[in-house]
Residue frames as a rotation matrix with the C-alpha (Angstrom) as fourth column:
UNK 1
-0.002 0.954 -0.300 26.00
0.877 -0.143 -0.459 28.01
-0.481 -0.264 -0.836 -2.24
UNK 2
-0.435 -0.214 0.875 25.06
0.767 -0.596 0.236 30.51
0.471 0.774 0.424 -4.41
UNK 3
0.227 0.528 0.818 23.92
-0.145 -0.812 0.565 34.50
0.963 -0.247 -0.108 -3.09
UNK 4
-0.417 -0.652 0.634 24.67
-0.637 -0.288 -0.715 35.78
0.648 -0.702 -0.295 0.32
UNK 5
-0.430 0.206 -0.879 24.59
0.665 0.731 -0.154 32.83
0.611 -0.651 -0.451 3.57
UNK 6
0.480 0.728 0.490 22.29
-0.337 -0.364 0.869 33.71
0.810 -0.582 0.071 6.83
UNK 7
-0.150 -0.493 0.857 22.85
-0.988 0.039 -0.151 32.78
0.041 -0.869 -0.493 10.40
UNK 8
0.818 0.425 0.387 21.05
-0.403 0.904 -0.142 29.23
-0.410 -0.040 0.911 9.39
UNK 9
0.840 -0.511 -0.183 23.70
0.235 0.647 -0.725 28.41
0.489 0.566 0.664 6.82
UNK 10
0.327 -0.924 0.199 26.41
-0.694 -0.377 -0.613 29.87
0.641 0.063 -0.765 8.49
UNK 11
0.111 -0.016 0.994 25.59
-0.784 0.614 0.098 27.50
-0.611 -0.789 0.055 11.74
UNK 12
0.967 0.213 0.139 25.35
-0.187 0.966 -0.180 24.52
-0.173 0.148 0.974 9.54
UNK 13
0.631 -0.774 0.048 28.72
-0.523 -0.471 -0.710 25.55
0.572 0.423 -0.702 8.10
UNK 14
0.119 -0.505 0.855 30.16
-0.750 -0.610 -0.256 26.17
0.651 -0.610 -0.451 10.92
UNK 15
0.232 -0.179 0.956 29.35
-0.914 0.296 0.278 22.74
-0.333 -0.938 -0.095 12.76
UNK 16
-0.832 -0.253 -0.493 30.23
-0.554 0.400 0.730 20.99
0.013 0.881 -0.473 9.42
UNK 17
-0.363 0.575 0.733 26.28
0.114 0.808 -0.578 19.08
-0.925 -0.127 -0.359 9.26
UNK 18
-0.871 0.108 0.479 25.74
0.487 0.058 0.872 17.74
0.066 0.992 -0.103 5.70
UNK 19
0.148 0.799 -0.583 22.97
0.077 -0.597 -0.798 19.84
-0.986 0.073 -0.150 4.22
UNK 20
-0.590 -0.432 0.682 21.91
0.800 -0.198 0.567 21.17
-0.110 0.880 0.462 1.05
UNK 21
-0.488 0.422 -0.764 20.58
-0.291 -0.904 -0.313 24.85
-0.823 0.070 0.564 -0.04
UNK 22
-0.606 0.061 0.793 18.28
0.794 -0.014 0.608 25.24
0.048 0.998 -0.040 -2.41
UNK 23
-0.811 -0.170 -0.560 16.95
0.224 -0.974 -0.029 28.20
-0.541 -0.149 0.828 -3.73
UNK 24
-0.234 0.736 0.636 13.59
0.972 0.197 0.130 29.72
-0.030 0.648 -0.761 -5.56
UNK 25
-0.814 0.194 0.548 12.49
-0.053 -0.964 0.262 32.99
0.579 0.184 0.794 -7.06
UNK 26
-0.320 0.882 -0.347 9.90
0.856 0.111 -0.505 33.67
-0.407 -0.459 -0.790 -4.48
UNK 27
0.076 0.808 0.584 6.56
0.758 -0.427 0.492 35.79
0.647 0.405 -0.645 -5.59
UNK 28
-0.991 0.132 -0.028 6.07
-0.031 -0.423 -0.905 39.06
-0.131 -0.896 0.424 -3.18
UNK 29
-0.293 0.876 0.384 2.37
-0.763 -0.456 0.458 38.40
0.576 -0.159 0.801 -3.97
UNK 30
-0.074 0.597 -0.798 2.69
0.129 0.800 0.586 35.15
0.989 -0.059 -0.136 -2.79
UNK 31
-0.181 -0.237 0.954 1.91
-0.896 -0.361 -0.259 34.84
0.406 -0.902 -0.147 1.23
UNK 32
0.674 -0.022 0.738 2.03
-0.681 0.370 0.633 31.24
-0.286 -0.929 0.234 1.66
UNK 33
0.332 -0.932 -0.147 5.39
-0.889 -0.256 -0.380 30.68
0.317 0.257 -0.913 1.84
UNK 34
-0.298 -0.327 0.897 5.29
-0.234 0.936 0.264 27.06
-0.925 -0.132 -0.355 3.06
UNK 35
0.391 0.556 0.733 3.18
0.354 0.644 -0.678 25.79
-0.849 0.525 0.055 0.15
UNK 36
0.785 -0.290 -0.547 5.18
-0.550 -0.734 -0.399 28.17
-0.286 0.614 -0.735 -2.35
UNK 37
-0.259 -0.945 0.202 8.54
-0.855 0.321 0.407 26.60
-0.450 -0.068 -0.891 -1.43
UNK 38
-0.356 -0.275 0.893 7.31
-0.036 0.959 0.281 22.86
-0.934 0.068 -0.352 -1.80
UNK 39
0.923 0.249 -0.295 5.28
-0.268 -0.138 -0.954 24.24
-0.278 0.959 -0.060 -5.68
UNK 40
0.803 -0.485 -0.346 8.75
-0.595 -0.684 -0.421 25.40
-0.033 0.544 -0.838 -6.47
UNK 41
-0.445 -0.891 0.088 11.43
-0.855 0.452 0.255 22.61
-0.268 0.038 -0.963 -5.31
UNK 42
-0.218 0.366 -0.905 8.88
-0.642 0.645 0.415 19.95
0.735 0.671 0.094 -6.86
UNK 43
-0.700 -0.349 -0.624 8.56
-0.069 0.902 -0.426 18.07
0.711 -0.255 -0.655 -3.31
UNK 44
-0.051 0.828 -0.558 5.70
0.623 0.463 0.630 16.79
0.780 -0.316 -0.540 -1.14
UNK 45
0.329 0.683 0.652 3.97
-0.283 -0.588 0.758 18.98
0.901 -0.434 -0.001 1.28
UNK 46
0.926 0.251 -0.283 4.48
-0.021 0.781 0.625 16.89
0.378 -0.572 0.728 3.76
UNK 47
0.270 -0.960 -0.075 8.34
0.944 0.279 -0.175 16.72
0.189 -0.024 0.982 3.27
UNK 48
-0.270 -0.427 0.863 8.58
0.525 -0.817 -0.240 20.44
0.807 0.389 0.445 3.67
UNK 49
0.228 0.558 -0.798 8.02
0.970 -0.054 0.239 22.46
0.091 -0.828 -0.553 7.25
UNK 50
0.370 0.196 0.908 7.13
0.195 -0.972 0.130 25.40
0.908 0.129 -0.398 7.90
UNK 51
-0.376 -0.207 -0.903 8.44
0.897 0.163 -0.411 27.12
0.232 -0.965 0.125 11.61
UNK 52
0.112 0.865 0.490 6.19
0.382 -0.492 0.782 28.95
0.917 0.099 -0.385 13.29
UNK 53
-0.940 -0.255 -0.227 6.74
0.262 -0.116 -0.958 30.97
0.218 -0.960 0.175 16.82
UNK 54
0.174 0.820 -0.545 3.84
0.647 0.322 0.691 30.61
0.742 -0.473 -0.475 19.60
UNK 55
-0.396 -0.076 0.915 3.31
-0.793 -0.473 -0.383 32.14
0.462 -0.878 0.127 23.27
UNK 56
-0.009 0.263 -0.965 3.44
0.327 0.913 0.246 29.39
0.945 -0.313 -0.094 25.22
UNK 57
0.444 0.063 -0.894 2.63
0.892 -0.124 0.435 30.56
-0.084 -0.990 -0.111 29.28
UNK 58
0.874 -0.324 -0.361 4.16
-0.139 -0.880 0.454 33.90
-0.465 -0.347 -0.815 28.19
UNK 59
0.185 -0.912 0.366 7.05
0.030 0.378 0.926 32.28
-0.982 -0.160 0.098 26.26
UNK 60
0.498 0.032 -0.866 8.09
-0.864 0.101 -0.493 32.66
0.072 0.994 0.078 22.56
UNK 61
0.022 0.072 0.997 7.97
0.177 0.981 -0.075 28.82
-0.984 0.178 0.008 21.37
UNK 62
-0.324 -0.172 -0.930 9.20
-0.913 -0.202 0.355 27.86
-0.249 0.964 -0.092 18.05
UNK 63
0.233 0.787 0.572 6.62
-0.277 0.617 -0.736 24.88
-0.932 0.013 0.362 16.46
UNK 64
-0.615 -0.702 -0.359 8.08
-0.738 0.352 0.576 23.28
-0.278 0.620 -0.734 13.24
UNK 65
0.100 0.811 0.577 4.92
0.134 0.563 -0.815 21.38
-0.986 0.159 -0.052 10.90
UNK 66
-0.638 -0.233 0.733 5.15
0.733 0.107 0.672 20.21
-0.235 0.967 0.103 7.41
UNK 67
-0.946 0.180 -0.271 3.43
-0.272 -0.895 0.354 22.62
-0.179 0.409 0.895 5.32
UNK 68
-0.489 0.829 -0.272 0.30
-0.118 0.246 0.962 20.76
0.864 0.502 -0.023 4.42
UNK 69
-0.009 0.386 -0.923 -0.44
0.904 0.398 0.158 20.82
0.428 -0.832 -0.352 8.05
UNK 70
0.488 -0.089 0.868 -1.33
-0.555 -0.800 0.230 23.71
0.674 -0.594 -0.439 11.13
UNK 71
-0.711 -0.703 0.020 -0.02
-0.114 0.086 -0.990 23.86
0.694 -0.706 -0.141 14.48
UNK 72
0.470 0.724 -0.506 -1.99
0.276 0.424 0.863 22.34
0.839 -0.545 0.000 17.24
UNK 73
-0.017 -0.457 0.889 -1.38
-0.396 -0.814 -0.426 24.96
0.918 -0.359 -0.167 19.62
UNK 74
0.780 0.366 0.508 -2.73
-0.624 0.396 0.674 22.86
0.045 -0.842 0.537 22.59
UNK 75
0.891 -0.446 0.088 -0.14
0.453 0.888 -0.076 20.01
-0.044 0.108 0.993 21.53
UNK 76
0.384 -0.558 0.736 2.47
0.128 -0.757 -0.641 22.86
0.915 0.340 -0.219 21.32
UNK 77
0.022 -0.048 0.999 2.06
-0.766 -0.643 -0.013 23.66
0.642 -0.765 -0.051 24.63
UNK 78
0.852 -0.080 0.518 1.99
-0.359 0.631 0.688 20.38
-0.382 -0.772 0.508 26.49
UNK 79
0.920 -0.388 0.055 5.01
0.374 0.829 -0.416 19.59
0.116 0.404 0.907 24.74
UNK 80
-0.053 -0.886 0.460 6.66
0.045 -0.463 -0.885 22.10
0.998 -0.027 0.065 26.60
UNK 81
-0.592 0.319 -0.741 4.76
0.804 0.163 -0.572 21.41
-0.061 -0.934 -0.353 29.99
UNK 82
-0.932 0.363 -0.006 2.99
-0.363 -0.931 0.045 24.75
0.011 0.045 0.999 29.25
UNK 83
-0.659 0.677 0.327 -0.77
0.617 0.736 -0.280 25.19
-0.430 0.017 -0.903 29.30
UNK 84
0.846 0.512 -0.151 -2.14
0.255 -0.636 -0.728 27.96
-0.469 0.577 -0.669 27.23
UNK 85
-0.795 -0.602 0.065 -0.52
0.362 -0.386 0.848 29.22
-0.486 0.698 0.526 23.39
UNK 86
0.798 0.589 0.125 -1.15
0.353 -0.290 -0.890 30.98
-0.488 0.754 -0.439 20.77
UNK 87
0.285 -0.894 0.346 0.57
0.958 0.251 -0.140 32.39
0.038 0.371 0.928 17.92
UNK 88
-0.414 -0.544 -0.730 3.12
0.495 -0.808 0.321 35.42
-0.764 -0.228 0.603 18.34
UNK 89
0.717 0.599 -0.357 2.65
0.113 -0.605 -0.788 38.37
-0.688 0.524 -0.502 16.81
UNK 90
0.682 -0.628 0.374 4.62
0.698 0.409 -0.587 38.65
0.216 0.662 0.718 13.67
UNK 91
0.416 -0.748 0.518 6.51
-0.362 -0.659 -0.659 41.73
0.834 0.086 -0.545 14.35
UNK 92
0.608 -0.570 0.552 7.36
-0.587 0.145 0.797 39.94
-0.535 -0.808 -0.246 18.05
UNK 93
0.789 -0.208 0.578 8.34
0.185 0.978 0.099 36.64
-0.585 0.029 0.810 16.29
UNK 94
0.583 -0.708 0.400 10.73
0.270 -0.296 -0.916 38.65
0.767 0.642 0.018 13.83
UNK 95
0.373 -0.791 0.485 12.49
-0.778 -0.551 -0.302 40.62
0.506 -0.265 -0.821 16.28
UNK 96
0.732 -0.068 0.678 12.58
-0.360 0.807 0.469 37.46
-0.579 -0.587 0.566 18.72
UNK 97
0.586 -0.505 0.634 14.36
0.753 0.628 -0.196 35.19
-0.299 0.592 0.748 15.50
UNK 98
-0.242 -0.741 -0.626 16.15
0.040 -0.652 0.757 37.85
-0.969 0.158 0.188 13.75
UNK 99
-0.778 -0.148 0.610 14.20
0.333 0.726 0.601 36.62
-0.532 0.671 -0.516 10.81
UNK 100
-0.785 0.520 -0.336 11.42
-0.573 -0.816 0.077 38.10
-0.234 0.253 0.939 8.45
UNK 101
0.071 0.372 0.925 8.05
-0.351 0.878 -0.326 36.14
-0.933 -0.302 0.194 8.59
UNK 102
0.970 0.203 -0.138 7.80
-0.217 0.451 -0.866 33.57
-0.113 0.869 0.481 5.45
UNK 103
0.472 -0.831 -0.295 11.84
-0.023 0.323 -0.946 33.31
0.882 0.453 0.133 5.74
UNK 104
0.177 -0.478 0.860 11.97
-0.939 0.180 0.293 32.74
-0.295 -0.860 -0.417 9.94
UNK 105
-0.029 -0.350 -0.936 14.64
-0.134 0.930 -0.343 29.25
0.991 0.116 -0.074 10.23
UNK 106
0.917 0.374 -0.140 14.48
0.043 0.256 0.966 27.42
0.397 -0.891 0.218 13.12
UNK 107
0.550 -0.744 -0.380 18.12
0.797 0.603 -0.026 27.85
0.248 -0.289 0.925 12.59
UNK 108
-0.805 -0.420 0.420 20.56
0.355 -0.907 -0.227 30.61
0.476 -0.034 0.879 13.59
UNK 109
0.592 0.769 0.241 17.83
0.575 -0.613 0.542 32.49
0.565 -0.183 -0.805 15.49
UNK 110
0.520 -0.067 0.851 18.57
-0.462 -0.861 0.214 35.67
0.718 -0.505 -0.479 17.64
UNK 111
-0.542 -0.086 0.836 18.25
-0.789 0.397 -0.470 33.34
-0.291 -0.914 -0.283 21.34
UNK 112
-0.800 0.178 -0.572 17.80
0.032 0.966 0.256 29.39
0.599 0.187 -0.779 21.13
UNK 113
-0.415 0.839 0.353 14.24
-0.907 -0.411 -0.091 29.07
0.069 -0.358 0.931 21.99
UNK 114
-0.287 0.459 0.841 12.02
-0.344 0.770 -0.538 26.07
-0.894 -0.444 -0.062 23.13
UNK 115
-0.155 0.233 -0.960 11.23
-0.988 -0.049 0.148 24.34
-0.012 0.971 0.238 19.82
UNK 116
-0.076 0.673 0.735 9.05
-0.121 0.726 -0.677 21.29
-0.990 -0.141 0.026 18.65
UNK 117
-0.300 0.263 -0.917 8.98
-0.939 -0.250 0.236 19.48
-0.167 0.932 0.322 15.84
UNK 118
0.345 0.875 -0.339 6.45
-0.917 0.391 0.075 17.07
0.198 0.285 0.938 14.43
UNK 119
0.108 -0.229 0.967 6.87
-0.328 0.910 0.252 13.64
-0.938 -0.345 0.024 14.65
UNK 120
0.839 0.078 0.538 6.15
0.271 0.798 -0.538 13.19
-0.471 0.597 0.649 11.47
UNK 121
0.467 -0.853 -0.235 9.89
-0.884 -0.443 -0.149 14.27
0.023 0.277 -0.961 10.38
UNK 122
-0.103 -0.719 0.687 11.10
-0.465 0.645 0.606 10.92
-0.879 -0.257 -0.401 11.50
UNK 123
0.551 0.485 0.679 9.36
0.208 0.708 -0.675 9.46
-0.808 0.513 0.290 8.39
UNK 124
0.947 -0.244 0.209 11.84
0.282 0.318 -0.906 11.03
0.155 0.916 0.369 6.20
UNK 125
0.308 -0.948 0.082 15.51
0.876 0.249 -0.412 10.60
0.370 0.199 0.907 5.04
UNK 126
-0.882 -0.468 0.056 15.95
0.457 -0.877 -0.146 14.31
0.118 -0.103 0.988 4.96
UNK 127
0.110 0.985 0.131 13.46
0.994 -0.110 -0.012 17.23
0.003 0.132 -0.991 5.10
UNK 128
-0.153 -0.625 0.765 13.12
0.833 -0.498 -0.240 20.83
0.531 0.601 0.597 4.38
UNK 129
0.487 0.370 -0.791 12.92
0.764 -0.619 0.181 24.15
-0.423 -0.693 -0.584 6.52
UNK 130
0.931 -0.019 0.363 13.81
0.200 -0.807 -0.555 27.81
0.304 0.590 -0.748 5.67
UNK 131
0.134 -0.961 0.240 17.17
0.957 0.063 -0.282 28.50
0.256 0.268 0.929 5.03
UNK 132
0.052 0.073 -0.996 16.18
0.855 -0.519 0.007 32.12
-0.516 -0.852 -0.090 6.78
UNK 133
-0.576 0.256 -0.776 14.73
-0.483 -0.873 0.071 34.24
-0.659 0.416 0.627 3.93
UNK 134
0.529 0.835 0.152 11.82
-0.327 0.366 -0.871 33.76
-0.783 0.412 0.466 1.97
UNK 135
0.936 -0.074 -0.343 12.98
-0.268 0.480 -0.835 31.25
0.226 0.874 0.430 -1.40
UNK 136
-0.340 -0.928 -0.153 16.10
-0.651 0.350 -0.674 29.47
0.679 -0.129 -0.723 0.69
UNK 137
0.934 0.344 -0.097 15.11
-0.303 0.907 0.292 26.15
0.189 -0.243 0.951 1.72
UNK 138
-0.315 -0.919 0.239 17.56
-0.947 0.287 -0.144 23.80
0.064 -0.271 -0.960 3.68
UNK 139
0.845 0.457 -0.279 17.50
-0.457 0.887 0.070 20.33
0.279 0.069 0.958 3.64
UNK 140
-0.553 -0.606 0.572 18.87
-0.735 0.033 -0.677 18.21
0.391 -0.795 -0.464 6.22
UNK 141
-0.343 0.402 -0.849 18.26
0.680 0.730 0.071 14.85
0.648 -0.553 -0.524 8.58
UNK 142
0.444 0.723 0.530 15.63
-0.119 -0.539 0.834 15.55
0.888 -0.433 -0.153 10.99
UNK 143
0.570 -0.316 -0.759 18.23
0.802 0.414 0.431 14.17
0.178 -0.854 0.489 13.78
UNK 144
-0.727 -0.674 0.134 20.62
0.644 -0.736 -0.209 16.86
0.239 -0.066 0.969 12.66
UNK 145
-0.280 0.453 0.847 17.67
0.051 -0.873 0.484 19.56
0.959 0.179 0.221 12.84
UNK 146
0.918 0.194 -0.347 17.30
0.296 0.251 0.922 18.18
0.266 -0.948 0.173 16.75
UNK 147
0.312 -0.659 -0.684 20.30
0.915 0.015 0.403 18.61
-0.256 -0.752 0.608 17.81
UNK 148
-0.429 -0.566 0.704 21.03
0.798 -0.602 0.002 21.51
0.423 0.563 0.710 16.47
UNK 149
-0.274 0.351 0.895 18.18
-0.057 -0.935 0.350 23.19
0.960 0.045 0.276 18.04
UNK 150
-0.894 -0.371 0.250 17.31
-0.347 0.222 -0.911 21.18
0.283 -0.901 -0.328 20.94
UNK 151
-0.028 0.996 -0.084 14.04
-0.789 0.030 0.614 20.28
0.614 0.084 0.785 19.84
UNK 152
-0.614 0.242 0.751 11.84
-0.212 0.867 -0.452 17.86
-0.760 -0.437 -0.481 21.66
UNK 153
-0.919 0.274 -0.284 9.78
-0.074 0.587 0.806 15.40
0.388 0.762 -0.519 18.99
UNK 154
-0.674 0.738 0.029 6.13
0.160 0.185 -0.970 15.47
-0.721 -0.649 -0.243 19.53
UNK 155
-0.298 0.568 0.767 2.87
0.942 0.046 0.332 15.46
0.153 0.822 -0.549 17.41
UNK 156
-0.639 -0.016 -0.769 2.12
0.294 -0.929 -0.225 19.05
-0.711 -0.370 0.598 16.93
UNK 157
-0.870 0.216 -0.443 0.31
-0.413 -0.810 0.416 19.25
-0.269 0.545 0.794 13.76
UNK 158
-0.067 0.939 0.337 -3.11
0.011 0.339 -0.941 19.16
-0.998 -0.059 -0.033 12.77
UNK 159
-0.926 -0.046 0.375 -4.57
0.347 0.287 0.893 17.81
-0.149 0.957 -0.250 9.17
């Protein structure tokens, strides 16, 4: 891997789960850093997720939706038994992850947090998420991106 590893790659590392890094000169004018990433690594919208942190009942919740899609905060929240989200503020959701927004990973965070991710993930082989700075992109089985975090699987995002 080329340039310095995060707490995402170090964890993948570290529990030996195949992966692959890939990198991109990111824009600082750009600000949407989901649709940026999939411009730049040439690869469907869809195939790329973005991870977002919520307030679920008072909880920081970590929501995981391809890029061509929002979070369906309601569906967020019953997929944790919860019954009212919304999304964190960014300076909470940084300090919360350890992570700056446009490069928060669902991996390595600060404190393992409730996380959700789409269903549609099962539809592919592999799939990407931030590598925990803006232009580092991991790619990885969506089983491996469960267990790793403890996600539960659930429809979360809205077209």
């Amino acid at each position: 891997m080329a340039g310095r590893g995060t707490p995402a790659t170090a964890l993948l590392v570290r529990r030996g789960i195949t992966h692959r890094v890939h990198s991109y000169t990111h824009d600082d004018r750009e600000t949407g850093y989901g649709p940026e990433a999939a411009r730049a690594m040439g690869q469907d919208p869809d195939r790329v997720f973005k991870t977002l942190v919520a307030v679920v009942d008072g909880a920081m919740t970590v929501g995981i939706v391809p890029v061509s899609a929002q979070l369906d905060l309601k569906a967020l929240a019953a997929a944790v038994g919860g019954k009212r989200a919304a999304m964190a503020e960014i300076a909470d959701a940084e300090r919360t992850t350890g992570y700056v927004a446009g490069g928060i990973s669902p991996l390595g965070q600060r404190r393992r947090l409730p996380t959700v991710l789409d269903a549609s993930a099962a539809g592919f082989g592999t799939i990407y998420c931030s590598g925990g700075r803006r232009g580092l992109e991991i790619e990885l089985a969506p089983d491996d991106l469960v267990s790793l975090t403890g996600a539960t699987v659930a429809t979360i995002a809205l077209y």
